[in-house]
N, C-alpha and C positions, 0 to 999 in steps of 0.2 A: 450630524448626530454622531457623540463616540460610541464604538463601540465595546463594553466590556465584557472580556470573557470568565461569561453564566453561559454554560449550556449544561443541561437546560436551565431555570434560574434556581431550583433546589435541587442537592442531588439526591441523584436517584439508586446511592446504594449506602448501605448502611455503615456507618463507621465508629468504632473501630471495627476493622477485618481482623480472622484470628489467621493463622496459618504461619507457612512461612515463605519467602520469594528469593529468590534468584536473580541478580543484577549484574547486568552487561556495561559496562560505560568506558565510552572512549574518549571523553571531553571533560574540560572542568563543567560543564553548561549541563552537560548531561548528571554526572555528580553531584551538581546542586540542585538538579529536578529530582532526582534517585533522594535524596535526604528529605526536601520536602513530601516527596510522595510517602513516604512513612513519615515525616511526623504528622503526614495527614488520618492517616490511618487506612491508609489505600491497601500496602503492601502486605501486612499480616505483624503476627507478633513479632517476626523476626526477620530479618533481609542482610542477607549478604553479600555485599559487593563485592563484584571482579572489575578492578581495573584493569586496563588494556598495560600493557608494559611498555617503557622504552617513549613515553610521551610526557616530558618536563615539566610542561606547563600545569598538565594533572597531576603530577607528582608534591606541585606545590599546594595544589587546592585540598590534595588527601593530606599533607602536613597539617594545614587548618582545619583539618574539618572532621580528624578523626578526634580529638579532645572534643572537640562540640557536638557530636552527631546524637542523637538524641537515644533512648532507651533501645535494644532492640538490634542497631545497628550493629553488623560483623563486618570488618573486612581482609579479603581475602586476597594471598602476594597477587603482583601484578603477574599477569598472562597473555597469552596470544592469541587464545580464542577463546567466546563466553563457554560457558557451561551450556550442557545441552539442554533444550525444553523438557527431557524425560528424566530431566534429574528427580533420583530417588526422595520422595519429602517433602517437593517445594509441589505447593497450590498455584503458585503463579510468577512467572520468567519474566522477567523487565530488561528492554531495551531502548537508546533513544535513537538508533540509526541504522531505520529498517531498509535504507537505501545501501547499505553495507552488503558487500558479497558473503562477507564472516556469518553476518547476521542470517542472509537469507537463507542459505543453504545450512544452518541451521532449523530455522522455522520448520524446511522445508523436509526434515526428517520428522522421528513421530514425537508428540507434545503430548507427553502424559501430563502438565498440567490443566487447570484448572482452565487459568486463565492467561492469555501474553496481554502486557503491558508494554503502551509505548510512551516515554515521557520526553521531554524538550527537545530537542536539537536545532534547534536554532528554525530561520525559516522553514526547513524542508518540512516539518510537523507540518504546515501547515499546507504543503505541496501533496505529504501524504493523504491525508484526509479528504484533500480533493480529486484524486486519483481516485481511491477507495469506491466514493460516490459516485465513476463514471459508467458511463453507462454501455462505453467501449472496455475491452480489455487494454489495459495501460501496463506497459513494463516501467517496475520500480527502478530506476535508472536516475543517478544526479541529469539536471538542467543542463552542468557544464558537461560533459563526458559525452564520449563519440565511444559506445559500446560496441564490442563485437556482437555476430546471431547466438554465440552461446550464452555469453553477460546478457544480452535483451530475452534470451529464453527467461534465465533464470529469473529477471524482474517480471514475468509476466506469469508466470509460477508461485511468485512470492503476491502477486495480486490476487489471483483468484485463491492461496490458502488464509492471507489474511480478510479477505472478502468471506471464504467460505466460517474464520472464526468467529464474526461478526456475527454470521448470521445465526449462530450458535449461541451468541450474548458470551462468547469469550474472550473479546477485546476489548481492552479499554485504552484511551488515548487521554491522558493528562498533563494539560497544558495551561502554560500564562499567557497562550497567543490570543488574541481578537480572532476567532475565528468566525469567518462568515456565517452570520445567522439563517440560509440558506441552504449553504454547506452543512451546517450543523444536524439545521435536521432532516439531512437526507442521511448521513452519517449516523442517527438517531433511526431511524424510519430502515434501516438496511439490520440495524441489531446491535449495532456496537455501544459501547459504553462511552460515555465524555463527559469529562471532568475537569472543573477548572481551578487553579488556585490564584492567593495574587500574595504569593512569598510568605505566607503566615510564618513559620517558622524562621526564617531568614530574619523577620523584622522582630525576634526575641533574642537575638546576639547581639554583641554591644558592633560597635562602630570604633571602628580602628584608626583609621587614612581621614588627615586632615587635607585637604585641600584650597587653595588659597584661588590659582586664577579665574576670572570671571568666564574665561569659555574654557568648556572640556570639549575634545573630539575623540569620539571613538572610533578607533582605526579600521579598517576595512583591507579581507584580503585579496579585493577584486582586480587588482594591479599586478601582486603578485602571481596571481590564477592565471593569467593572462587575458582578462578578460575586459581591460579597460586600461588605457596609456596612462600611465605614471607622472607623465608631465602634468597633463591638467590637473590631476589632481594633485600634485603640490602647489601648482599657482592658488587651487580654491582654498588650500590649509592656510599660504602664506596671505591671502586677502583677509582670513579671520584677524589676523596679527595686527591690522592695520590700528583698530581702536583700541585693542586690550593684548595683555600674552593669552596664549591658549597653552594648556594643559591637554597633551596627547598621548593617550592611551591603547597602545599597539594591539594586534589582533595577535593572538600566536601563534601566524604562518607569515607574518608581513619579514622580510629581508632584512637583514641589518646593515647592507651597502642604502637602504633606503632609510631608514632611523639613524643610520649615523647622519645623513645628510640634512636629515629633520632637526639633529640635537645640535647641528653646526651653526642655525637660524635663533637670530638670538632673542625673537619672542617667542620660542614656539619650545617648554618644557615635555622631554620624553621621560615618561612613568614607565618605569621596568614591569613586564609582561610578570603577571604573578597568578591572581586569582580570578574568576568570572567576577565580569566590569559589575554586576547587580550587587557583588561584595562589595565592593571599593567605592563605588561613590553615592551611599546610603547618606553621606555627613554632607552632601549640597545643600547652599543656603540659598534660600530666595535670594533671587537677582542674579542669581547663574546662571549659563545656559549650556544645557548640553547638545551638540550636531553631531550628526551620523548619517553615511550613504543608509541603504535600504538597509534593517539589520533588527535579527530580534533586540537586540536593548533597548531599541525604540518605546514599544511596548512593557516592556520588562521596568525600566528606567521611570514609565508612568508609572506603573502601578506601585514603585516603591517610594516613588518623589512628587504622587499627583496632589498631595496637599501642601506642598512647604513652599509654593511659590515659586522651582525652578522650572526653566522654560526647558523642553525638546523638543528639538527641530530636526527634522528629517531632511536631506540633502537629495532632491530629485538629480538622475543621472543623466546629463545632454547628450543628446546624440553622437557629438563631435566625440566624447569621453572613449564610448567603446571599441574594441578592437572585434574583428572579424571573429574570433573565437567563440563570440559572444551570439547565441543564436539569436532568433528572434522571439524564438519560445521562452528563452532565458530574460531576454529584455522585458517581454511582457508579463513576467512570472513577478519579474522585481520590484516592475512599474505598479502592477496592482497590488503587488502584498506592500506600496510604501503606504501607495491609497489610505488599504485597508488600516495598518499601524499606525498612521496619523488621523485617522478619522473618530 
């Protein structure tokens, strides 16, 4: 059975919202969910984004996407830390990385708005919401990260205030993930809000990036995390080369002592790190195939490519792969969310 994310299968708030929002983002990923969630009509008349300062990669997706962004849209210089929840005006603070110390200790002061909003960040959205639903106190704390008692206080602070907004009906979570229809609605059933989209707005921009080889891979920065050896996984990149070139599309944290070694291989073309991948490879033709280790584009990449014929395939991670850093909470976090993404 796949799974698509409807939770529930209509929504359950009215749009458009009038108001105005307040936007935190530290990722192109985040960015591009912040833009759809207004032109969804999630966020209000008006939303103003704060980008996070001094991160390249978003520096390039705010080039494109401040000509595009739709009615409504401000954005505001780049910064260090979001804007606070009590800002003067805003109905409702949007965030996509409430695993963020910036973020939490934020939250964690007083929220004159309305409502907090958490939109994409890649897997952990979908880490969050199942934390949320526990039925134990859970410190909000990344998979990979060996926290100090005061970093684990604070995530465990930041559960029970975004648990206590829920139960207010002041959180909403807006996402393109498959989220467990289980999860959902306990997630549902606690008071929160969830909301799904599948790129509406995205899929009204033209198409830029032509692409020619029959396989794309998207890069993964599990290697460089330290969280799985590097060799293997260049042996699995250079087995795709065997029948076709591959087209490799870096994460923007992966190494360039590693992509240089990839662009040295002479089936294997390196695409310069620009925009979020869900941009760039809208123009696949049937008969393409995109691979990727466990990774939101999984998901993301169907819902904007589930008609045209290209294959995604998700790359399960062998055991031999990982390195010790890698717990085992982490392994089985990635192993089920591949499940879930591919299913």
């Amino acid at each position: 059975m796949r799974l698509l994310p409807v939770y529930p299968a209509e929504s359950t708030l009215a749009r458009p919202r009038f108001g105005h929002a307040e936007v935190w983002v530290e990722s192109p990923l985040q960015l591009l969910s912040a833009i759809e969630a207004h032109g969804a009509g999630l966020l209000g008349t008006t939303s103003r984004i704060h980008p996070r300062g001094g991160t390249t990669t978003l520096d390039a997706t705010l080039a494109t996407l401040v000509a595009q962004a739709p009615a409504g849209v401000q954005f505001a210089p780049a910064g260090a830390s979001p804007p606070a929840p009590g800002s003067a005006g805003a109905r409702r603070w949007v965030t996509g990385d409430a695993y963020s110390g910036r973020v939490q200790r934020a939250l964690l002061g007083h929220i004159a708005v309305e409502e907090v909003v958490i939109i994409d960040d890649g897997l952990a959205t979908l880490g969050l919401i199942k934390a949320l639903v526990s039925t134990e106190p859970t410190s909000l704390v990344r998979p990979r990260s060996r926290p100090n008692p005061a970093r684990r206080a604070l995530g465990i602070a930041t559960w029970y205030r975004l648990r206590a907004l829920a139960r207010a009906g002041r959180l909403l979570v807006f996402t393109a993930l498959p989220v467990d229809p289980g999860i959902a609605q306990r997630f549902l059933a606690l008071g929160g809000h969830l909301e799904a989209h599948r790129f509406e707005w995205l899929n009204t921009q033209p198409m830029t990036e032509r692409i020619n080889e029959p396989t794309v891979v998207v890069g993964s920065a599990m290697a460089v995390d330290g969280l799985i050896h590097q060799e293997p996984y260049f042996r699995w990149l250079d087995s795709l080369t065997l029948d076709e070139p591959v087209a490799y599309f870096p994460h923007r944290r992966e190494s360039e002592k590693f992509l240089a070694r990839l662009a040295e291989h002479e089936r294997i073309v390196v695409r310069e790190h620009t925009i979020p991948i869900e941009m760039r490879l809208r123009s696949l033709r049937r008969g393409q195939v995109v691979r990727a280790l466990p990774s939101t584009a999984l998901p993301s990449l169907r819902l904007l490519l589930g008609e045209s014929g290209v294959r995604i395939i998700g790359q399960r991670i062998p055991s031999d792969w990982w390195k010790p850093a890698a717990s085992p909470e982490l392994r089985s976090h990635l192993s089920s969310s591949l499940e879930l993404l591919t299913s």
